[in-house]
C-alpha distance (Angstrom), angle and dihedral (degrees) to the residues before:
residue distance angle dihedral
X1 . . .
X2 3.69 . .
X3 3.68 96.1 .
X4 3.51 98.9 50.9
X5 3.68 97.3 53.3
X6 3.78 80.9 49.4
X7 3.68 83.9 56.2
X8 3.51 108.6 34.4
X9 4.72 81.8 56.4
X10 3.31 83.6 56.8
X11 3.60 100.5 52.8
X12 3.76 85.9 45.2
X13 3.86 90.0 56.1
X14 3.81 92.6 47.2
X15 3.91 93.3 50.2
X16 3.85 91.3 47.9
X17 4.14 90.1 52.2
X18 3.82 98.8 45.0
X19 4.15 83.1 50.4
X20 3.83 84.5 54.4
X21 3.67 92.8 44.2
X22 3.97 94.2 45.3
X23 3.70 88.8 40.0
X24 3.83 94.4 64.3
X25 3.91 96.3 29.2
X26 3.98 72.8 58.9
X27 3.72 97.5 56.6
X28 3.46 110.9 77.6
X29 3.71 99.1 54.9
X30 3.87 80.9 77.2
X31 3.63 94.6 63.0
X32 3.87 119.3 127.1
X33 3.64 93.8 -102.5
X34 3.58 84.6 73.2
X35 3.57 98.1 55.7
X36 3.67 91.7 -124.6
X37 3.75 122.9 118.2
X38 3.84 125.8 -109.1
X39 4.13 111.8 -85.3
X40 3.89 113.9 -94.3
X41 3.70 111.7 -90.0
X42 3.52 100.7 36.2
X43 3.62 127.0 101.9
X44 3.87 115.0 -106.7
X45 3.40 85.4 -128.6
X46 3.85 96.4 52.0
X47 3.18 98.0 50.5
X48 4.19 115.1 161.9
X49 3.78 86.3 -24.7
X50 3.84 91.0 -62.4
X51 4.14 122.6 97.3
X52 3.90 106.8 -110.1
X53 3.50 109.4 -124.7
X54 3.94 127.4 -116.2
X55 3.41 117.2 -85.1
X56 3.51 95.7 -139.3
X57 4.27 97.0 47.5
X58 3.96 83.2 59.0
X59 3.64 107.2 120.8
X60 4.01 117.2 -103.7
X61 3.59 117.5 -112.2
X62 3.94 118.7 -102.1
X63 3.82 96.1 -124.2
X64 3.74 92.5 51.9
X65 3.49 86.4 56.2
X66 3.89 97.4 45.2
X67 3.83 90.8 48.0
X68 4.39 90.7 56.4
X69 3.41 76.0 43.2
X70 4.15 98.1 57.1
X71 3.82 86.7 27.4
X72 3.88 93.2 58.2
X73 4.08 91.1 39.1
X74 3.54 93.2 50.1
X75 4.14 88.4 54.0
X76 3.60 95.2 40.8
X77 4.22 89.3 58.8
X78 4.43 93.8 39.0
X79 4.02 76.5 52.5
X80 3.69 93.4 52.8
X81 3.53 96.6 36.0
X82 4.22 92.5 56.2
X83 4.29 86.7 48.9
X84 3.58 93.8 46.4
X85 4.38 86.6 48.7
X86 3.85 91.1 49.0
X87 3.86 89.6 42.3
X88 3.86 89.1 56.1
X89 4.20 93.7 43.6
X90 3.50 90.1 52.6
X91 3.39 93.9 40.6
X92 4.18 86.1 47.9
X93 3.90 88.2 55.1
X94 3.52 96.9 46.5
X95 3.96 89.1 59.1
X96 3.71 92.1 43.9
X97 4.05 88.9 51.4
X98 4.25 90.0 44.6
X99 3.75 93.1 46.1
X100 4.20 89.8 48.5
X101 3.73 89.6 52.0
X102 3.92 97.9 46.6
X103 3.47 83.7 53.0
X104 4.03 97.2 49.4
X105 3.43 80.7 45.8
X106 3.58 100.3 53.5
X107 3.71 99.6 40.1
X108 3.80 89.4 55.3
X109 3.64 91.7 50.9
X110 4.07 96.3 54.8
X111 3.79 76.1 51.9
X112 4.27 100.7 63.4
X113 3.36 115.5 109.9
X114 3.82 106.6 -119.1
X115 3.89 102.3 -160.1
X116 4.28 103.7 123.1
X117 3.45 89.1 13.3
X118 4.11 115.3 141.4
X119 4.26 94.6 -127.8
X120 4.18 84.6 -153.8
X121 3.27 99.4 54.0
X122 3.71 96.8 40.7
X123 4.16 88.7 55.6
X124 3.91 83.4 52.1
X125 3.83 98.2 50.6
X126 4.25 87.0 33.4
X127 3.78 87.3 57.2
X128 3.77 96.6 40.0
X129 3.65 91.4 52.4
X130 3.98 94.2 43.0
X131 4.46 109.8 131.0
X132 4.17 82.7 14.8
X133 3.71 136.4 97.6
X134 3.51 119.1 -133.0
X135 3.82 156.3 81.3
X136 3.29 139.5 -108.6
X137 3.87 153.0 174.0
X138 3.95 141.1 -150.0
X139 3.40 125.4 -158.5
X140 3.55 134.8 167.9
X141 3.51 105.4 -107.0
X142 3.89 110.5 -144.8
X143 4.38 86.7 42.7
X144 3.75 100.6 35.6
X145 3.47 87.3 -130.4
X146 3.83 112.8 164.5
X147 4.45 106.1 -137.1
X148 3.93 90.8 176.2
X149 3.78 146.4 -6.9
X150 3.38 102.6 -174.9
X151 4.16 110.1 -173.4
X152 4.12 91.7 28.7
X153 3.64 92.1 -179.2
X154 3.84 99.2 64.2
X155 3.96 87.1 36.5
X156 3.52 96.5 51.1
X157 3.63 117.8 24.6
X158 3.80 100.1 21.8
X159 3.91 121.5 89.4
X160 3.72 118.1 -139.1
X161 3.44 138.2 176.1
X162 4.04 103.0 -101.7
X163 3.94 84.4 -139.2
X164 4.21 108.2 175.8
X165 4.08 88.3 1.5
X166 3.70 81.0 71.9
X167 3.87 98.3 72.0
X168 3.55 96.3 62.1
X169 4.12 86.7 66.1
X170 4.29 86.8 44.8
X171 3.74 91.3 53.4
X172 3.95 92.1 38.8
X173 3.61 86.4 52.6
X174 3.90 93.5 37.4
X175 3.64 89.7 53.4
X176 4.24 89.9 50.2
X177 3.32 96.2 55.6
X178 3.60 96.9 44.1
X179 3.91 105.5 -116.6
X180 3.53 96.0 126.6
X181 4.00 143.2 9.0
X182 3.84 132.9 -141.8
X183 3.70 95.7 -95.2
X184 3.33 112.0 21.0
X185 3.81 115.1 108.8
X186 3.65 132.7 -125.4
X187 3.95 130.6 -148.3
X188 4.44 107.3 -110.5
X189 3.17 125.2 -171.4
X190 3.77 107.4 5.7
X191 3.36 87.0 -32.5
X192 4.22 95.2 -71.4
X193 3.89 88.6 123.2
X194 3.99 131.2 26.4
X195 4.20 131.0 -163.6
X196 3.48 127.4 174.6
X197 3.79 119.5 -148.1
X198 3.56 101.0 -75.3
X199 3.93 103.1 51.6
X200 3.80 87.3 41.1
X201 3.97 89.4 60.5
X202 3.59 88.6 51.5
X203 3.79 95.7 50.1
X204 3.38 89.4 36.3
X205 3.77 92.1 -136.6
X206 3.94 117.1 -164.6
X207 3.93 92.3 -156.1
X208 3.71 105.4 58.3
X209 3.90 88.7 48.9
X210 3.44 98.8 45.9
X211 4.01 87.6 50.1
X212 3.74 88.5 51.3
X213 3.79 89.9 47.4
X214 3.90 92.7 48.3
X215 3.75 83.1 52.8
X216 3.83 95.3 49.2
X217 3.67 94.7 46.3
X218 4.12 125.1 -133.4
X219 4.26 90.0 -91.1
X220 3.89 96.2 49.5
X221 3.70 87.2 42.6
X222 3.83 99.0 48.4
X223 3.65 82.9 55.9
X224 3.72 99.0 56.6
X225 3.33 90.4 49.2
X226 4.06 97.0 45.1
X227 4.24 84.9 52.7
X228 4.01 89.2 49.5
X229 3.71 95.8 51.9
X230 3.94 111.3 -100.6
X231 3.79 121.6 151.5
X232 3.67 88.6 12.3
X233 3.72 137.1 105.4
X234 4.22 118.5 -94.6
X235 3.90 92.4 -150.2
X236 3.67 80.8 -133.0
X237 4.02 108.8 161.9
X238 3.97 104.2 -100.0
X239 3.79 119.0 92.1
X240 3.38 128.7 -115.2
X241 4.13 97.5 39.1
X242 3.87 104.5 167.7
């Protein structure tokens, strides 16, 4: 009786170790490369005797990343395909507005009245002008004497901003009221560059004459250009001068 209680422990004690034994020769067939999730009672952390790894350090699959990829490729194109459409409608209106003007331009030139006219110099400026619209006038500049106006109806009876024929009346004026003198430079930009009046005629620089005109004032330069003729008619003989 003794010995098989003896026995029937022992049996007892070898069943409990082999379930230990199976147990953990059990455990890593619920590792994460599995897909399963770590057996209840152990840690996350301990998970088969190995530390599960972070669920957000686990690499990203390749065709999530190739379909951003598409996704971002495809956007990138509809982006440049809508710039490169209002590129070409702008670039459609901007022909329709050039082509209108050349023929404005053209029609009012067939309309000049040629009497006094200088027929070389009219070819010249005709072919200078040719695929442009515009006007313009010669004249002798010691005499006053006009060669050619070719387009007389924007030259005459048109108003137009006098744009960089203005700066000849601001440096007139500048040189009157003794700002500046013929040679002597000024400081541009910050003072990286300097022109005096002469050099910025020639490069026709916008910052030395609008420094000049600041310094003038709009009053004192309205006058200037009042004395030298602007915004009034030349008496020139052609009707309808504005």
């Amino acid at each position: 009786m003794y010995g098989g209680d003896q026995m029937r422990k022992r049996t007892c004690v070898w069943l409990v170790g082999l379930l230990f034994v199976l147990s953990d020769l059990a455990l890593p067939a619920h590792s994460p490369e599995h897909g399963s999730s770590p057996p209840l009672g152990l840690p996350e952390r301990h998970w088969g005797g190995r530390e599960a790894p972070s669920r957000e350090l686990l690499p990203q699959s390749s065709t999530s990343r190739r379909s951003r990829s598409r996704t971002r490729r495809v956007s990138q194109r509809r982006r440049a395909r809508q710039r490169a459409r209002r590129q070409a409608a702008l670039q459609r209106r901007l022909a329709r507005l050039e082509a209108s003007v050349r023929r404005a331009s053209a029609a009012a030139i067939r309309r000049d009245d040629l009497r006094g006219e200088d027929p070389e110099v009219r070819e010249a400026v005709l072919a200078a002008l040719r695929g442009h619209a515009g006007t313009a006038v010669v004249m002798d500049p010691y005499s006053g004497r006009v060669y050619s106006i070719v387009n007389q109806e924007w030259a005459l009876r048109k108003g137009f901003k006098p744009c960089s024929t203005i700066k000849l009346v601001v440096g007139l004026a500048g040189l009157k009221e003794g700002l500046i003198d013929a040679r002597t430079p000024l400081p541009l930009g910050g003072g990286s560059i300097a022109m005096n009046l002469i050099e910025a005629l020639a490069y026709s620089n916008n910052q030395y004459f609008e420094m000049i005109g600041e310094r003038l004032g709009r009053a004192t330069l309205l006058q200037y250009a009042r004395e030298w003729g602007l915004g009034q008619p030349t008496g020139i003989n052609l009707p309808r001068e504005s």
